[in-house]
N, C-alpha and C positions, 0 to 999 in steps of 0.2 A: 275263148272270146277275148280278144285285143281290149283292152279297154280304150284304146285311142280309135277306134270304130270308130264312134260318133261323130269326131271330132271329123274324122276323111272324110267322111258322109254329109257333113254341116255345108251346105252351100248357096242356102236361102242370103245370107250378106254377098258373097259373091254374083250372086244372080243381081238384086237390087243394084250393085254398082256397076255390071255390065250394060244394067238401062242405063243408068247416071240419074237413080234418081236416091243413090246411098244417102242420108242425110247426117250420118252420127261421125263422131269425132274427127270434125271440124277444126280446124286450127286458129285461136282465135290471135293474129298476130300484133294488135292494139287493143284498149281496153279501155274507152273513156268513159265506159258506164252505159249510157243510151242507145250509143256507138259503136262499133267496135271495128275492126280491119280484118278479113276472110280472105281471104285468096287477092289480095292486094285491094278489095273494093271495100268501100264504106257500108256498112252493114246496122238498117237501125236493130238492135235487139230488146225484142219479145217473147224470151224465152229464159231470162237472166232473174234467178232468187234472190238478189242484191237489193233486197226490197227498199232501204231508204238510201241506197245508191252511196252506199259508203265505201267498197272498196278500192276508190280512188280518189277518197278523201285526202287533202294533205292532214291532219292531226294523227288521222289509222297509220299513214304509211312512214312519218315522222317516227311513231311509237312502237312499229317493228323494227326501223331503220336503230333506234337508240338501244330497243331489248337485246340488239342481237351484239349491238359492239359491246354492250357491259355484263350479258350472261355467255354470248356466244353464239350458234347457231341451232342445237341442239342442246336436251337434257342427258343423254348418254345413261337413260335408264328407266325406271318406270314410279309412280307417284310412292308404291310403298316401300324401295328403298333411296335409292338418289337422287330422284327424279323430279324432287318437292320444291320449288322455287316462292321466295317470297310473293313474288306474282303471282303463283299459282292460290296462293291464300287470299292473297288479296282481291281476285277475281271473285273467286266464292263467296268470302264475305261481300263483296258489292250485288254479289245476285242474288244471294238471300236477304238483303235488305229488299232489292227493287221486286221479288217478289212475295216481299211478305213473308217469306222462309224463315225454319229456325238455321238450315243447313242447307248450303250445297256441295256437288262434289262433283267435280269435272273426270271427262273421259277424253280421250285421244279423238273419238270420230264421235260425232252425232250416229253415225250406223253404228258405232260399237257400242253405245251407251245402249241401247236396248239389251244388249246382250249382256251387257254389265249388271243389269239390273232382276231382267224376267229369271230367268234360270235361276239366278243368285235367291231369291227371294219363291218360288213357285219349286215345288218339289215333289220327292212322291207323296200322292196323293192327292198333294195340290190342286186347285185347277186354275186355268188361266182361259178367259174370256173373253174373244176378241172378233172386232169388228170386221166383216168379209172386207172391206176395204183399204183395211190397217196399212202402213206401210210396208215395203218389203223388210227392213230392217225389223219389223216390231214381229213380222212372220219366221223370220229365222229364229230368233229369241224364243218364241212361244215354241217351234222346233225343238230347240237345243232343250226344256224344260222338258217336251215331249220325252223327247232322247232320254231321260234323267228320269224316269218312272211318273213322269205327274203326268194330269191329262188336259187337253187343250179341246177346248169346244168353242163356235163360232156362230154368230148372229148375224141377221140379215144388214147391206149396208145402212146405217143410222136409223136402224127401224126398232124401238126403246119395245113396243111388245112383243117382239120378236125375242128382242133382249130377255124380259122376262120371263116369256114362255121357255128359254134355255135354262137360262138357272136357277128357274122354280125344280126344275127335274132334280136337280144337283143335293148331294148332302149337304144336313143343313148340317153339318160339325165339320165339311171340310174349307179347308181354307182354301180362298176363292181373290182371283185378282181381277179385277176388270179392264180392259187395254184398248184405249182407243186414239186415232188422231186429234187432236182441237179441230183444226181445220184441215179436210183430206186432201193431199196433196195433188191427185190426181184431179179432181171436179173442185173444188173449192169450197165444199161445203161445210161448214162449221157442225158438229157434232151438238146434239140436242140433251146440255150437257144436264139442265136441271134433273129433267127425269131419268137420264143415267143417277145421279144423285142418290135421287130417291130411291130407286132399284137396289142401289148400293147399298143402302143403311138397311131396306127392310130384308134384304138377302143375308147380312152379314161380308156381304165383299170389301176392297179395298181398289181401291183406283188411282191409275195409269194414266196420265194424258199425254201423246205426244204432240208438242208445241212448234216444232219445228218450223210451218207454214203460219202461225200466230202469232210468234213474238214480233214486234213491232209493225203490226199491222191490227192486230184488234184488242179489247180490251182497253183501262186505262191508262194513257200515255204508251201504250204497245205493250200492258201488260199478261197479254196471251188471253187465253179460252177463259180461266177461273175468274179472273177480272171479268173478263166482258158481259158476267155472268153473274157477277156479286158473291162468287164461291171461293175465293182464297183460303179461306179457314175451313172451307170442308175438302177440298180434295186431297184427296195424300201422297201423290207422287203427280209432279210434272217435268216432263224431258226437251229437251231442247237441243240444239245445234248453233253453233257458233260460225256455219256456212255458207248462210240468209244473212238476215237483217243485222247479224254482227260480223260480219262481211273477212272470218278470219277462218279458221277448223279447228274444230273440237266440239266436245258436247257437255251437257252439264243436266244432273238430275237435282232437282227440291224438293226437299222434305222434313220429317221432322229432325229431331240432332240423333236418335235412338235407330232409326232408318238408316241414316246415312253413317254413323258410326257402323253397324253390322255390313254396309255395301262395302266400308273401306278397309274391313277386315276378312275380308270374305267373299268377293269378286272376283275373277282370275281375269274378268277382264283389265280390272285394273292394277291388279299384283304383277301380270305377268303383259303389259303393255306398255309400250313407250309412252312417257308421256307429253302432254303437249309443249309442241315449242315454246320457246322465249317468245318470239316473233308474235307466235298466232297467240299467245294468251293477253300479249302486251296489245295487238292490235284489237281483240275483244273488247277489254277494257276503254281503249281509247274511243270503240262504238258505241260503248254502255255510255261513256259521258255524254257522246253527242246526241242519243237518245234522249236521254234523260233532259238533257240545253233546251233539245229543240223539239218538242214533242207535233209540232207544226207537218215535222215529217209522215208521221204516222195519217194521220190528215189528208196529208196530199198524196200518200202510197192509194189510200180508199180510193180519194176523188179521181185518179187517173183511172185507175182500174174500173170504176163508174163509168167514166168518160166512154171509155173504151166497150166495153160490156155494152152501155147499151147504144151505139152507134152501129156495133156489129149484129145487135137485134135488130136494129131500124134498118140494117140494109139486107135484110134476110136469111142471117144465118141462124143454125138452131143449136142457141147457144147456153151452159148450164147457168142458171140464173145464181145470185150469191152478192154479197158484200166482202169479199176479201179479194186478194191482189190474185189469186189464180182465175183467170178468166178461159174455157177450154171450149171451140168451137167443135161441135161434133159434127165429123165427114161421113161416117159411118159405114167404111168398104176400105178395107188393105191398100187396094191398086190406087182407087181415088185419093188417098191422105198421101200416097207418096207422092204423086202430081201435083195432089196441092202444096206440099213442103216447097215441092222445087219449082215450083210457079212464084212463090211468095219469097223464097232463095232468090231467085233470080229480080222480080221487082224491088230486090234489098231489104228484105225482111225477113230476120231469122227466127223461127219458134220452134217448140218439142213436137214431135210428131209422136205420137204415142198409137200404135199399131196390137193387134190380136196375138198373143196371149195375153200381151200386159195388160190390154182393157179387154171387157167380152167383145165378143161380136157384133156389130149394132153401134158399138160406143167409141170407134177409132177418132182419134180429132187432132186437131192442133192447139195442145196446149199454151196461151198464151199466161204469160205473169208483166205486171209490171213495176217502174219502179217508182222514187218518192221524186229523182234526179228526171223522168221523161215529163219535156216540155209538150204542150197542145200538138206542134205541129209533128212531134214526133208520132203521138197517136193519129192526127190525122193520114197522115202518112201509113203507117201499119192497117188502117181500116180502109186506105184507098185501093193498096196493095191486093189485101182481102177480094174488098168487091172486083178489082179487073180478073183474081185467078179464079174468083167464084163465079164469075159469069161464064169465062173461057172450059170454066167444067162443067157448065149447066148443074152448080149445087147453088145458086140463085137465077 
């Protein structure tokens, strides 16, 4: 058997773009944040994680422009032997202040940080408990721990006695992690974090939160899930990315200084990975400031995403309800979400289209997000869009 089989055989992307109704890897050839330039036309965007609309901040792109002429453009190795930049401390320490941490410890990708951590931490015997809707990143992770002799079991999406009813079954002497999103990147909805909590302590587990959808968007001053939740001093590990709301790449995990001491000795994701640029760690920082300046944004990432959420109810869509910046219209059929991509493409509105396998069946839609930077009429706009492709498809 060929193993490149599959690959001659793969031609479900081929087919889609012989309709023209391909929607992924777009070129996005300007970038003003709300805006952007696609195949030469002005394009509002509704599909952009740039939640308080900082990647074309002048301060962020000032403080890559300066990291890169005094470190360089690259570290040319990885954090445990050359790779360490004063920056690179100095970030950590500013994020364990902003969140309450004894410690942080950054990774290369918000995707690799999961994988830095579960396996590292989750072993044989281990178990690792995760949520049916977890990120892919946090799916591989639990994988890779799999792979490693531990065992991996999973709960219904955010449903806490489901939760129970799995790791009530479990030894009560084995060591057990809990791993869930803050806010699910997919639907938007905020993880029902107390009585995970609770679950926590009377099981004996340890808990994971991935914040990547959370930081600067809920909690206080954009202090993620734990915050929003008055749980900083109880959760024990939360992960992040610097891809969102810190408008740069890389990732970063918080916890106590005993935790993150044993991940920086003993992670291969981070022994044996490059680590993050000059560029992107200086430009993190320069987000963390304006964060922290203007916490106004945080605010106004809600209100938009409000705005929008419910204008897109009032004109009849069925849409997942939620307080955070992912707002995801559900089409619920293959053929119809790609129509509707390219109905709302062509009215100059670009969102995620998110199709079967990645969702079930039932739950195809058009993922919208929005940001702290989209003025009213931009919203107006993406929800006028909506309503002309939603009537021309009889889904209103």
């Amino acid at each position: 058997m060929d193993i490149f089989k599959k690959c001659l055989e793969f031609t479900r992307a081929d087919e889609i773009k012989a309709s023209g109704l391909y929607p992924y890897f777009k070129a996005i050839e300007a970038n003003e944040g709300p805006e952007v330039q696609i195949e030469g036309r002005k394009i509002v965007m509704a599909g952009s994680n740039n939640y308080l609309g900082l990647t074309a901040h002048p301060k962020v792109k000032e403080a890559a422009i300066k990291a890169i002429e005094k470190y360089g453009t690259g570290c040319s190795g990885s954090r445990y032997l050359t790779g360490t930049l004063d920056l690179h401390n100095e970030l950590e320490a500013r994020l364990a202040k902003f969140f309450k941490s004894e410690s942080v410890l950054l990774f290369t990708t918000g995707y690799l940080t999961a994988q830095g951590i579960i396996p590292t931490l989750v072993q044989r015997g281990d178990y690792v408990i995760a949520d049916k809707d977890d990120h892919a990143c946090i799916v591989v992770a639990n994988l890779m721990a799999k792979g490693a002799a531990a065992e991996m079991v999973r709960y219904k999406h955010n449903d806490m006695d489901d939760l129970e009813r799995v790791i009530a079954k479990l030894p009560a002497d084995a060591g057990k992690l809990i791993v869930s999103d803050g806010v699910f990147s997919t639907g938007g909805e905020i993880v029902e974090l107390p009585r995970l909590n609770e679950i926590a302590k009377k099981y004996g587990a340890r808990i994971l939160i991935d914040d990547a959808h959370a930081v600067g968007v809920i909690g206080k001053g954009g202090r993620g899930t734990a915050s929003e939740f008055n749980l900083e001093s109880e959760i024990d590990m939360t992960m992040g990315t610097f891809s969102k709301t810190f408008a740069s790449l890389g990732g970063f995990v918080a916890s106590t200084e005993r935790v993150i001491n044993y991940l920086k000795h003993n992670s291969p994701a981070l022994i044996f990975g490059a680590s993050p640029t000059p560029a992107s760690v200086a430009s993190a920082l320069a987000a963390l400031d304006i964060l922290e300046a203007e916490p106004e944004r945080v605010e106004k990432v809600v209100k938009n995403a409000t705005s929008a959420r419910e204008k897109l109810k009032e004109a009849g869509f069925n849409v997942i309800d939620g307080r955070t910046a992912v707002v995801p219209v559900i089409i619920g059929d293959d053929a119809l979400a790609f129509n509707m991509w390219k109905l709302l493409f062509d009215y100059g509105v670009f969102t995620n289209l998110f199709i079967s396998p990645g969702v079930p069946q039932g739950r195809q839609m058009m993922r919208t997000s929005y940001m702290a930077t989209h003025e009213e009429r931009h919203i107006d706009f993406i929800v006028e869009a909506f309503v002309k492709a939603g009537k021309e498809l009889h889904i209103i």
